[in-house]
C-alpha positions as protocol buffer text, in pm:
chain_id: "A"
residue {
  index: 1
  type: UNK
  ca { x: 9732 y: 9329 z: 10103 }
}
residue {
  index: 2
  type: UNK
  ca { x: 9800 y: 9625 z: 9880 }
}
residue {
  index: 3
  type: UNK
  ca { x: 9580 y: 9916 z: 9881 }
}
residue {
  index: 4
  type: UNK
  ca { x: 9507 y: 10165 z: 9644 }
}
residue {
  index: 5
  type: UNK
  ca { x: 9440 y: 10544 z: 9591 }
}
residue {
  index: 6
  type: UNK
  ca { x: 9373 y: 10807 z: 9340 }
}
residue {
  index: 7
  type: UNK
  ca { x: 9644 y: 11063 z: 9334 }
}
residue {
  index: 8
  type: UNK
  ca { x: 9762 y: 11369 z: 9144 }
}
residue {
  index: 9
  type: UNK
  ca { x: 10124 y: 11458 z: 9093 }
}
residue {
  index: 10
  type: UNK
  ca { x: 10289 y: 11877 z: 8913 }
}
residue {
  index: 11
  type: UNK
  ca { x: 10368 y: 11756 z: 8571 }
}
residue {
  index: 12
  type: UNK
  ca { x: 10615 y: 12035 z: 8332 }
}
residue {
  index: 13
  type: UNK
  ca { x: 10318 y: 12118 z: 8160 }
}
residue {
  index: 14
  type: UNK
  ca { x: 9983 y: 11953 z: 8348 }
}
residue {
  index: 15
  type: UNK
  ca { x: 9893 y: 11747 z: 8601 }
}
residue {
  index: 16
  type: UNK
  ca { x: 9915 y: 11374 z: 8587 }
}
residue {
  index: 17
  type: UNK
  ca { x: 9647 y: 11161 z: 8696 }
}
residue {
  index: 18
  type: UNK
  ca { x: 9713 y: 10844 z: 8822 }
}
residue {
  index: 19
  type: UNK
  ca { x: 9635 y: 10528 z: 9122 }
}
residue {
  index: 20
  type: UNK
  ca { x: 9914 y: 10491 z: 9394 }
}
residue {
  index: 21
  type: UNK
  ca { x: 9960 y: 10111 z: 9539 }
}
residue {
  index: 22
  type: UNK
  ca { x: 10101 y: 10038 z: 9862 }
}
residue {
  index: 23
  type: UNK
  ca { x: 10269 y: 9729 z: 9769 }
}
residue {
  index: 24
  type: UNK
  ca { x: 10370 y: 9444 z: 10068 }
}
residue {
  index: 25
  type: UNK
  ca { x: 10710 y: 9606 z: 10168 }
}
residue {
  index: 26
  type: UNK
  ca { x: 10556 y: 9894 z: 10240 }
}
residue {
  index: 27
  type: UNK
  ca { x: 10679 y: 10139 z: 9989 }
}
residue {
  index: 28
  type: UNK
  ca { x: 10445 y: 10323 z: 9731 }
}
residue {
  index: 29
  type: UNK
  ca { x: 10399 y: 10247 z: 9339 }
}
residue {
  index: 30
  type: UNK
  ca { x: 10278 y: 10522 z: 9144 }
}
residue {
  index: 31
  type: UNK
  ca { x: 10137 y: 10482 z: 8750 }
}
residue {
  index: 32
  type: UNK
  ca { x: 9998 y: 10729 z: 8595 }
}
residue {
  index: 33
  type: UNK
  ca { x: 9707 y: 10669 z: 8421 }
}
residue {
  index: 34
  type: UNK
  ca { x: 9821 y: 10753 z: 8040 }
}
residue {
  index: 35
  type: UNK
  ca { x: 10119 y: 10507 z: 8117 }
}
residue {
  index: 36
  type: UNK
  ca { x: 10363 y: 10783 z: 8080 }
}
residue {
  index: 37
  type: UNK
  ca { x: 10510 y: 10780 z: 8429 }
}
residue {
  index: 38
  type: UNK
  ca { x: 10582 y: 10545 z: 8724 }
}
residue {
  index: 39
  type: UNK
  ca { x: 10748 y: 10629 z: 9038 }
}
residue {
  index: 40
  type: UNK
  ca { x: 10787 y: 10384 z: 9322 }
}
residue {
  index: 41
  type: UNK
  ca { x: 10919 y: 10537 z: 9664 }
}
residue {
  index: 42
  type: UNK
  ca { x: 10993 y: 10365 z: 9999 }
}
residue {
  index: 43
  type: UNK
  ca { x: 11126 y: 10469 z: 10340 }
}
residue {
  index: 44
  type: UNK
  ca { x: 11509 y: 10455 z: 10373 }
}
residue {
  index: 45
  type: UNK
  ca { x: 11734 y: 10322 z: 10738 }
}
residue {
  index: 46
  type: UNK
  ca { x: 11664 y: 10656 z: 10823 }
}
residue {
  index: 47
  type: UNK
  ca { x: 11279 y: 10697 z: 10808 }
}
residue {
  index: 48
  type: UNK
  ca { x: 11283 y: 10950 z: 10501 }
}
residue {
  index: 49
  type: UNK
  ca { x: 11105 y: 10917 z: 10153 }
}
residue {
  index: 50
  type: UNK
  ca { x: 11325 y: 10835 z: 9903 }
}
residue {
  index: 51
  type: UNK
  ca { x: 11242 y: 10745 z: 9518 }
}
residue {
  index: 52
  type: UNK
  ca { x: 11374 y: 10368 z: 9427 }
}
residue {
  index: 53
  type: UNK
  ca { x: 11259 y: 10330 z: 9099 }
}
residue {
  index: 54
  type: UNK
  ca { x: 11052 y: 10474 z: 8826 }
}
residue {
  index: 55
  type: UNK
  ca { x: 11070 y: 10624 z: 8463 }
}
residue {
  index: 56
  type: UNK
  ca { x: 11292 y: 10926 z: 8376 }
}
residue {
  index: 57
  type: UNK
  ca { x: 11297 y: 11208 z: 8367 }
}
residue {
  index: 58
  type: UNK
  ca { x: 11123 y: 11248 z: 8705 }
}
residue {
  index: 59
  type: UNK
  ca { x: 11074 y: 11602 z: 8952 }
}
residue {
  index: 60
  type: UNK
  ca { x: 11215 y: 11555 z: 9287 }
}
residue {
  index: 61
  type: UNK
  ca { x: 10897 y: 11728 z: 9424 }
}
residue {
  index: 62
  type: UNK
  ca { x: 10710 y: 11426 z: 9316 }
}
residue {
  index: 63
  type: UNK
  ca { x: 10795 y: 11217 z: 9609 }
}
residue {
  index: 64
  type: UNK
  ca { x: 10647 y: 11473 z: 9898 }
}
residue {
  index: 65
  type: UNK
  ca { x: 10379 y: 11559 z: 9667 }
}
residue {
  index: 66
  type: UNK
  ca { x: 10294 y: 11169 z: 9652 }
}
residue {
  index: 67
  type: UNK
  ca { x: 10387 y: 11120 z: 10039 }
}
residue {
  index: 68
  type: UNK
  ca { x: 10154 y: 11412 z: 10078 }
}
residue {
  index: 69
  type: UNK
  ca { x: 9825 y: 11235 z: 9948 }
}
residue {
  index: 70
  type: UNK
  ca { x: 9867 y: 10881 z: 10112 }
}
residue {
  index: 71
  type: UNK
  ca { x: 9549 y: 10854 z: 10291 }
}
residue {
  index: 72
  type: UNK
  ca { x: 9574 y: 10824 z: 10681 }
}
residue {
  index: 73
  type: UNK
  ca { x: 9418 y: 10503 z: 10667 }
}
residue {
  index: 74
  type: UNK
  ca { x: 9666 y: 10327 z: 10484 }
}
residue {
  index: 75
  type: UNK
  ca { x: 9897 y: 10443 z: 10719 }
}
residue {
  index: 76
  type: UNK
  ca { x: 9822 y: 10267 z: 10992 }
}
């Protein structure tokens, strides 16, 4: 069942507002909510964040400031 949040992630020149998914496999889908951005991220073999898809250009930051906000709930 996928589960959704509200999150915020450091745009160049503002934030950008947006709903994170936790999809099925487990990783995290991010769209913001002007449509300009996506950025899906899922644990790699050795437990660490890692982005696997998503629009360019993107900020590397982006994934622990998205890892950051997942709610405990969803994780567990």
């Amino acid at each position: 069942m996928e589960q959704q949040f509200d999150a915020v992630l450091t745009g160049s020149d503002s934030e950008v507002n947006g709903i994170a998914t936790r999809l099925n496999s487990g990783a995290y889908e991010f769209n913001s909510l002007d449509g300009s951005l996506q950025l899906i991220i899922a644990k790699n073999a050795e437990g660490k964040w890692e982005r696997v898809a998503g629009t360019e250009p993107y900020f590397g930051g982006w994934i622990e400031e998205l890892v950051a906000q997942i709610p405990v709930t969803v994780n567990s």
